[in-house]
N, C-alpha and C positions, 0 to 999 in steps of 0.2 A: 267541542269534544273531539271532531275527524282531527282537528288541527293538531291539538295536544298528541292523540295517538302519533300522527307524523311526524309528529316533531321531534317522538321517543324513539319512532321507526330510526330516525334519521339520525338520530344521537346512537345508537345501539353499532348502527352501519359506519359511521365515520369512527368512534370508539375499534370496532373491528380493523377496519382499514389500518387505524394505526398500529394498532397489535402487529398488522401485518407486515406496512414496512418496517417496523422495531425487529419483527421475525426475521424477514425477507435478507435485511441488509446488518443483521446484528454484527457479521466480523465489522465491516468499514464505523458501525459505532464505538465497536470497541477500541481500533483502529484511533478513531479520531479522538474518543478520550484519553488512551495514552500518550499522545502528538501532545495534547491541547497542557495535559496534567506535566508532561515531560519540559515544554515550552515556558508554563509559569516556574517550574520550577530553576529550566534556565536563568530566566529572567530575575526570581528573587534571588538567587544566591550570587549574579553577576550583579546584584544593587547591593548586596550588604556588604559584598567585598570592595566596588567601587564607592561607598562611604565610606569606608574604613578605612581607605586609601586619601578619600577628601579630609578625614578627620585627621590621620595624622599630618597631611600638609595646612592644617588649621583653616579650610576653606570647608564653607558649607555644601554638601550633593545637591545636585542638580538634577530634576529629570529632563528637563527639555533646556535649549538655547543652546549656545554657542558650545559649551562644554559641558554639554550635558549626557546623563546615561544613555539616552535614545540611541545618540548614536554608536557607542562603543554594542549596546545589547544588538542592535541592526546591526555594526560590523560580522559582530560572533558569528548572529544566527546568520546572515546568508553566506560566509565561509564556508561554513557546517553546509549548510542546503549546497552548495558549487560541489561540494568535495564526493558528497552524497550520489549526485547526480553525475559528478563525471565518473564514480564509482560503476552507478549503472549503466552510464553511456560506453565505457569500455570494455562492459562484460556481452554487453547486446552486440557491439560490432564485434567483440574477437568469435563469441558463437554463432556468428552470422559466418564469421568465414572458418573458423580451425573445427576439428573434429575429438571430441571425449567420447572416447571407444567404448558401446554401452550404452550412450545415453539416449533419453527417448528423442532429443531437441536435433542428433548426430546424422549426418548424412550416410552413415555406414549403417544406421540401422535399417534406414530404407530399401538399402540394397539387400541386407540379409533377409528383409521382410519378404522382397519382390523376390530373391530365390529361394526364399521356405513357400511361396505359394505358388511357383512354380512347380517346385517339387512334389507339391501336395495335387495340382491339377495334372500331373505325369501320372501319378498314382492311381488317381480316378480315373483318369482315362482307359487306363489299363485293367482297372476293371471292369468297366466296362462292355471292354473288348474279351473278358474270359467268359463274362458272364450270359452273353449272344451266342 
């Protein structure tokens, strides 16, 4: 009977757990079902065009071998993934070095920062010194 109790304990706690990371990490779920949903759908609508292409030159589709869809659907998607990624790779090095006036990411708001708290510890000071 202890066993049974623990075994509900223990089914109640990992039930939890996964609540949790379902809660914890729901964007990167949501995240990855859009990717996974966006992906198939790649994938089916570059097969029904790439038959449709086999059919009018009177040749049966292929998914794998010599001429087959695998590889036109891999060519697509890692084009797409390269294009993506040097997308981000040249937005992280140009805001590593140039400045967007405003922004929290900007080298110039530092400085405003470091003279608004400057300014702010002038002030205090000075009262300070009225207030002795």
């Amino acid at each position: 009977m202890a066993t049974h109790a623990t075994r509900a304990g223990t089914s109640t706690h990992s039930e939890a757990k996964a609540r949790s990371v379902l809660r914890d990490y729901s964007l990167a779920w949501v995240l990855l079902a859009l990717f996974v949903s966006a992906w198939v759908a790649q994938f089916y609508g570059g097969w029904m065009a790439f038959a449709a292409e086999a059919r009018e030159h009177g040749e049966a589709a292929a998914m794998l071998g010599r001429d087959g869809y695998i590889w036109q659907f891999s060519s697509a998607t890692f084009e797409n993934w390269q294009s993506e990624f040097l997308q981000l790779l040249a937005f992280v090095v140009l805001t590593s070095f140039l400045v967007f006036h405003g922004s929290p990411e900007s080298k110039d708001s530092d400085e405003e920062m470091k003279a608004a708290i400057e300014r702010l510890t002038d002030e205090v000071q000075q009262l300070r010194r009225q207030s002795q």
